[in-house]
Backbone as ProteinMPNN parsed JSONL, in Angstrom:
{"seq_chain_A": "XXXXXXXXXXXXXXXXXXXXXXXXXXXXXXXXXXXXXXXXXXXXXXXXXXXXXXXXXXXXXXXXXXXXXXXXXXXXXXXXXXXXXXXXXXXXXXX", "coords_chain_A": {"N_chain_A": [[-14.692, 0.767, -12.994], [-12.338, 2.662, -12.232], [-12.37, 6.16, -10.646], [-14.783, 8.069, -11.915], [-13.309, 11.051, -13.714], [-13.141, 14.235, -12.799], [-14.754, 16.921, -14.293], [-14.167, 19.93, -15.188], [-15.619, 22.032, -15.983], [-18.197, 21.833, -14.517], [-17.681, 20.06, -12.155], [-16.311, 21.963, -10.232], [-16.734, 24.174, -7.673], [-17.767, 27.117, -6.053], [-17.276, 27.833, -2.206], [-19.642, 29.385, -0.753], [-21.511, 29.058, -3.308], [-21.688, 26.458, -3.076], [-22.601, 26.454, -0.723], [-25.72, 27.228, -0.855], [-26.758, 25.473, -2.252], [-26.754, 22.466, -1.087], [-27.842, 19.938, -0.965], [-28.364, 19.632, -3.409], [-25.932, 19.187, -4.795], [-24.887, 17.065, -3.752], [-26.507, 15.227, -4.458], [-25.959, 15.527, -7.363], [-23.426, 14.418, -7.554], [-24.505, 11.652, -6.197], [-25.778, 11.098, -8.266], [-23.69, 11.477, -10.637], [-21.356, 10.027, -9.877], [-19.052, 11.317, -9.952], [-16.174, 13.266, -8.221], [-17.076, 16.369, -6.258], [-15.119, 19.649, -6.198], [-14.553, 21.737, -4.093], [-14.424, 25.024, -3.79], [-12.658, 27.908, -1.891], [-12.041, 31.311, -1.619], [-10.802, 31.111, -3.818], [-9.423, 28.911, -3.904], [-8.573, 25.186, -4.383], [-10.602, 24.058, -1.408], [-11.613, 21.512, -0.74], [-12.642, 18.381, -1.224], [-16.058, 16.25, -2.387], [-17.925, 13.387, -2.433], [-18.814, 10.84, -3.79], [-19.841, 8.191, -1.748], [-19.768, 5.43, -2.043], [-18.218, 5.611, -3.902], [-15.572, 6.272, -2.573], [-15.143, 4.373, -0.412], [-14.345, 2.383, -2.729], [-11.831, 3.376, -3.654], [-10.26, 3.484, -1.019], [-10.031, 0.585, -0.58], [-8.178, -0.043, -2.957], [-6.385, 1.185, -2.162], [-5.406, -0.24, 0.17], [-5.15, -2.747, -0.667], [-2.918, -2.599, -2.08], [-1.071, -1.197, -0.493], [-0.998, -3.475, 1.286], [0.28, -5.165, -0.639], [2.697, -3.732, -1.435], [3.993, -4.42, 1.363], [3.956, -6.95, 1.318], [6.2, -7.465, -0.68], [8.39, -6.208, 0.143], [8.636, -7.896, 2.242], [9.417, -10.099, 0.797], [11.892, -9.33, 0.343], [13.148, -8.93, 2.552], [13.119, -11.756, 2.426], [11.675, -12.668, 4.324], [9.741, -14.25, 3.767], [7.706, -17.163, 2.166], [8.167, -20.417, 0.575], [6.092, -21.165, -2.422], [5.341, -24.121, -2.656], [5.185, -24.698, 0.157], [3.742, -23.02, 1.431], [1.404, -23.496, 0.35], [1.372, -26.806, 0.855], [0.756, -26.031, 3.892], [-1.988, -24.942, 3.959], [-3.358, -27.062, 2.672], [-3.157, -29.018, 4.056], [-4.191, -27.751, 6.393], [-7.021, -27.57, 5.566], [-7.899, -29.792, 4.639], [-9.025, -31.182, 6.488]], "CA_chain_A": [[-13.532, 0.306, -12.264], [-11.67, 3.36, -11.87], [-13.339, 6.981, -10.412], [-14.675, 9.158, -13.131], [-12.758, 12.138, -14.0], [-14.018, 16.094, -12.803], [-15.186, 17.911, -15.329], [-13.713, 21.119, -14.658], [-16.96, 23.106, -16.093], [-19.174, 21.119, -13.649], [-17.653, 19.574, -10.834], [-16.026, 22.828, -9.22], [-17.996, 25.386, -6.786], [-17.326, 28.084, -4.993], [-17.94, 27.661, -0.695], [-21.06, 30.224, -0.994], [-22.606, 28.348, -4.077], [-22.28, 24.939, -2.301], [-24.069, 26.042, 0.796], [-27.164, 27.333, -1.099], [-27.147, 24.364, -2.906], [-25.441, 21.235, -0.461], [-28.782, 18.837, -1.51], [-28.676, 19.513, -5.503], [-24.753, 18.815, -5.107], [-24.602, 15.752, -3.046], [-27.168, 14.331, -5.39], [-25.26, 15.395, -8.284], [-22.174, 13.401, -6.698], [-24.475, 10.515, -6.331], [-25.314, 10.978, -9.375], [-22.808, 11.462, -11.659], [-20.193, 9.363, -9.623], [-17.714, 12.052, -9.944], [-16.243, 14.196, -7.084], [-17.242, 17.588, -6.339], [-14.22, 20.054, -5.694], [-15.323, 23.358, -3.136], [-12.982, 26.141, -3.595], [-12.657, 28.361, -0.548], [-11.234, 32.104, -1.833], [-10.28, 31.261, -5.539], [-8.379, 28.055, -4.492], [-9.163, 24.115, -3.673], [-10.572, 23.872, -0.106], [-12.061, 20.564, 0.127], [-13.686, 17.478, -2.437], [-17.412, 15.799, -1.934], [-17.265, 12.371, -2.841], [-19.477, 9.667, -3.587], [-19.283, 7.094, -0.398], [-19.22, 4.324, -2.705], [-16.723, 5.162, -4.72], [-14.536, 6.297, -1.513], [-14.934, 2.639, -0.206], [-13.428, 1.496, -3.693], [-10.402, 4.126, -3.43], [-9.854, 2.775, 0.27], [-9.83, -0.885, -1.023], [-7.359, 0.024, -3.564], [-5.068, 2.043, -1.196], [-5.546, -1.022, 0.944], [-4.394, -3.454, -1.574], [-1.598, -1.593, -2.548], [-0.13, -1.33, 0.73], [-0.631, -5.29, 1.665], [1.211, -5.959, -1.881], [3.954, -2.863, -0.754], [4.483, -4.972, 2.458], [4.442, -8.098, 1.04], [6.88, -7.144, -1.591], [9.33, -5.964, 1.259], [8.751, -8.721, 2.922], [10.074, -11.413, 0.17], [12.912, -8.361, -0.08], [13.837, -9.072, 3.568], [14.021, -12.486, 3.094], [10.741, -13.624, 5.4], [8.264, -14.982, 2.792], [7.619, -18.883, 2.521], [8.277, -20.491, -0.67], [4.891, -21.793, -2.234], [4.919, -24.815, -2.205], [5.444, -25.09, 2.254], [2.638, -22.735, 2.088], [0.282, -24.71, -0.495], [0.743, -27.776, 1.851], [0.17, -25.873, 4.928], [-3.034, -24.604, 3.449], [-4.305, -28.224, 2.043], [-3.129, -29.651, 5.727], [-5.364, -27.293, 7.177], [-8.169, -27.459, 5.705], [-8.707, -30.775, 4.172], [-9.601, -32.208, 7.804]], "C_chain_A": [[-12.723, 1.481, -11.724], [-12.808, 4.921, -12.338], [-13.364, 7.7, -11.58], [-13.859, 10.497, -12.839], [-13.722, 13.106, -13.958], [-13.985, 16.45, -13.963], [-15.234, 19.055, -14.999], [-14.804, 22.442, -14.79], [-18.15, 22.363, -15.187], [-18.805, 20.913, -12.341], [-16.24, 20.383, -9.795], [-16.346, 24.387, -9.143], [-17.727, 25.635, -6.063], [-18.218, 27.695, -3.438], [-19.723, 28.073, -1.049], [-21.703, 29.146, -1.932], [-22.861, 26.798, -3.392], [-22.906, 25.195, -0.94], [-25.361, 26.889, 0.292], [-27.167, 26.6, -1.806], [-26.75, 23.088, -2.199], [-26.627, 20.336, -1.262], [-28.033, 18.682, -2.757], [-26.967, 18.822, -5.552], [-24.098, 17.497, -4.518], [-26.022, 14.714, -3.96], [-26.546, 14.441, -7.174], [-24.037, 14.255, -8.592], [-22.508, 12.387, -6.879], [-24.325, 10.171, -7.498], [-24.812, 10.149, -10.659], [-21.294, 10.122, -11.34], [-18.889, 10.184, -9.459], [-17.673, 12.959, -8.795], [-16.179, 15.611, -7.413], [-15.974, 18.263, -5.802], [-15.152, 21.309, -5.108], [-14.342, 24.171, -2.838], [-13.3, 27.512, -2.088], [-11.445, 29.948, -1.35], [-10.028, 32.094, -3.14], [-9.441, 29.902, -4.914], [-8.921, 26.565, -3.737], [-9.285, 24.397, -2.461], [-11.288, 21.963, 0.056], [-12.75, 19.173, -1.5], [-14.819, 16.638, -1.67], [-17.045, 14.543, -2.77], [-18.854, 11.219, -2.575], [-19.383, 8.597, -2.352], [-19.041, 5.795, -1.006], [-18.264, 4.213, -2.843], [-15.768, 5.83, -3.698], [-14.602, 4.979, -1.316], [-13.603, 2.332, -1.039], [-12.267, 2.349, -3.713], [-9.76, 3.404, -2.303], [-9.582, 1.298, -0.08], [-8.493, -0.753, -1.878], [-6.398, 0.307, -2.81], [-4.813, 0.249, -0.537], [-4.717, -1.972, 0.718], [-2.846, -2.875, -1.975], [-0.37, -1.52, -1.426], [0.391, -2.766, 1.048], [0.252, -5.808, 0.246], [3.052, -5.228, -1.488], [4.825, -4.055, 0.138], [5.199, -6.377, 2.232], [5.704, -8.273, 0.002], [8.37, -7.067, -0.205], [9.609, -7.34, 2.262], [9.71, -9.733, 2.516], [11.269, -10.723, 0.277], [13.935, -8.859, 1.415], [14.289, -10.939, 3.965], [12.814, -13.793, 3.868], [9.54, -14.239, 4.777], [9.031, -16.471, 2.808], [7.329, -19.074, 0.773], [6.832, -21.333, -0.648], [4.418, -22.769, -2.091], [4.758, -25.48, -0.983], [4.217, -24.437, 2.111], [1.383, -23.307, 1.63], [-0.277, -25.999, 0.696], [0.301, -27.664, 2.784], [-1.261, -25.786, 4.886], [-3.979, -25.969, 3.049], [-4.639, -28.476, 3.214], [-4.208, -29.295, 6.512], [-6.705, -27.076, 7.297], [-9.075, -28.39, 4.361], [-9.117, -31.792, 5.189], [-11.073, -32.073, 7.729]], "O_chain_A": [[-12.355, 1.275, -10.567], [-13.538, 5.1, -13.312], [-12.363, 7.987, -12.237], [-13.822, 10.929, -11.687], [-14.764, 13.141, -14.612], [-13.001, 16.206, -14.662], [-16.275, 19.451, -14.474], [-14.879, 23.447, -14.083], [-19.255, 22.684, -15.625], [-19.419, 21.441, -11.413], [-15.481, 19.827, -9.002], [-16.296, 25.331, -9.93], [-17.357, 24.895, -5.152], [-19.405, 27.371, -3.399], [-20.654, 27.362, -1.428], [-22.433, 28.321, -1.382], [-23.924, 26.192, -3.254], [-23.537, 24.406, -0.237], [-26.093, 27.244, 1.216], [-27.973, 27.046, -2.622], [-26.214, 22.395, -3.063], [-26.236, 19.987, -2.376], [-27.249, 17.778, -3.047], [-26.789, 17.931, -6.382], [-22.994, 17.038, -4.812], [-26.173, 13.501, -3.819], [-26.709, 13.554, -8.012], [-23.85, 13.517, -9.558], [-21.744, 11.633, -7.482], [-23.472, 9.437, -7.998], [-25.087, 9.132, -11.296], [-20.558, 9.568, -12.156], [-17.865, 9.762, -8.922], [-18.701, 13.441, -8.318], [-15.575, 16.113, -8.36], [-15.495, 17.62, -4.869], [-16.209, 21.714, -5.592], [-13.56, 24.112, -1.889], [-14.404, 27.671, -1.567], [-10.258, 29.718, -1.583], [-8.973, 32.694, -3.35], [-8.475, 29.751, -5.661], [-9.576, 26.634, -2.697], [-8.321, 24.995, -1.983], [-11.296, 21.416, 1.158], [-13.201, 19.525, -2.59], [-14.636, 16.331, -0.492], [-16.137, 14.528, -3.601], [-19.579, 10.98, -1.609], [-18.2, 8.264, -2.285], [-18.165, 5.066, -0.541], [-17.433, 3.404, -2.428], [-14.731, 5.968, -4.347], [-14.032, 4.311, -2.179], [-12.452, 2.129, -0.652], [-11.343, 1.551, -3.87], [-8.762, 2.727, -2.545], [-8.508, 0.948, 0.409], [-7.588, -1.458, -1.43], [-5.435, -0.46, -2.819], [-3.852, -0.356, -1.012], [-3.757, -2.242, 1.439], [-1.754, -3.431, -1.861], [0.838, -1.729, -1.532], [1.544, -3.194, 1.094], [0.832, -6.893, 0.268], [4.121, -5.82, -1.34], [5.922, -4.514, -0.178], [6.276, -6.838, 2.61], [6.168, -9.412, -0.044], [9.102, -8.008, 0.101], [10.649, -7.625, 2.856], [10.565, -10.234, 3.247], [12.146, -11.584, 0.344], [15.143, -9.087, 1.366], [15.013, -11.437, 4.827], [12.885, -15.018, 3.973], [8.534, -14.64, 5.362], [10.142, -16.86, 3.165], [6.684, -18.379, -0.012], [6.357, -21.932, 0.318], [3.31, -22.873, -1.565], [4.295, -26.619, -0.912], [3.306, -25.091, 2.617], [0.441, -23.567, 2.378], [-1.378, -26.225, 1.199], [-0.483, -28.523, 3.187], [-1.883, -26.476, 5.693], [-5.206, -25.904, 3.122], [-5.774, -28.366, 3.68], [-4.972, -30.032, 7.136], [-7.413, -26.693, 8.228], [-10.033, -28.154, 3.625], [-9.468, -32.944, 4.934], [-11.789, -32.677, 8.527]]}, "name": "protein", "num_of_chains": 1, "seq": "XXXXXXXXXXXXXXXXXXXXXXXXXXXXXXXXXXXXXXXXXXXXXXXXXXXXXXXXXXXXXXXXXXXXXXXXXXXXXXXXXXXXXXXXXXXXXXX"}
């Protein structure tokens, strides 16, 4: 459910070592599930990332926002109490 945790003796590599290795480390990634960090001059430059588990980050963000909004929304006032929207919902789609 939630991305594995780097393992700080594993999943970070200097620029140079990840480009004589990009294969071995994008199959590690698949893998292991966990993201690769690529330091650039002793300091983070960049993370490798499963594509899966990006998806499921993006879904989350996703969610998160539409609850944000909707939250603001009841805040302002413009949300529909449930039971108007229940009946709209039967109305519409018990024809």
């Amino acid at each position: 459910m939630f991305m594995k945790r780097i393992m700080f003796t594993h999943d970070i590599h200097p620029l140079s070592e990840f480009r004589s290795n990009v294969s071995g480390f994008i199959t590690q990634v698949h893998k292991t599930k966990r993201p690769l960090v690529i330091t650039q001059n002793g300091k983070s430059a960049a993370v490798l990332m499963d594509v899966g588990e990006y998806d499921k980050i993006v879904e989350k963000i996703e969610l998160i926002q539409d609850i944000e909004m909707s939250l603001n929304q009841i805040r302002e006032g413009k949300g529909e109490p449930h039971a108007n929207a229940h009946q709209r919902l039967k109305m519409r789609y018990s024809k």
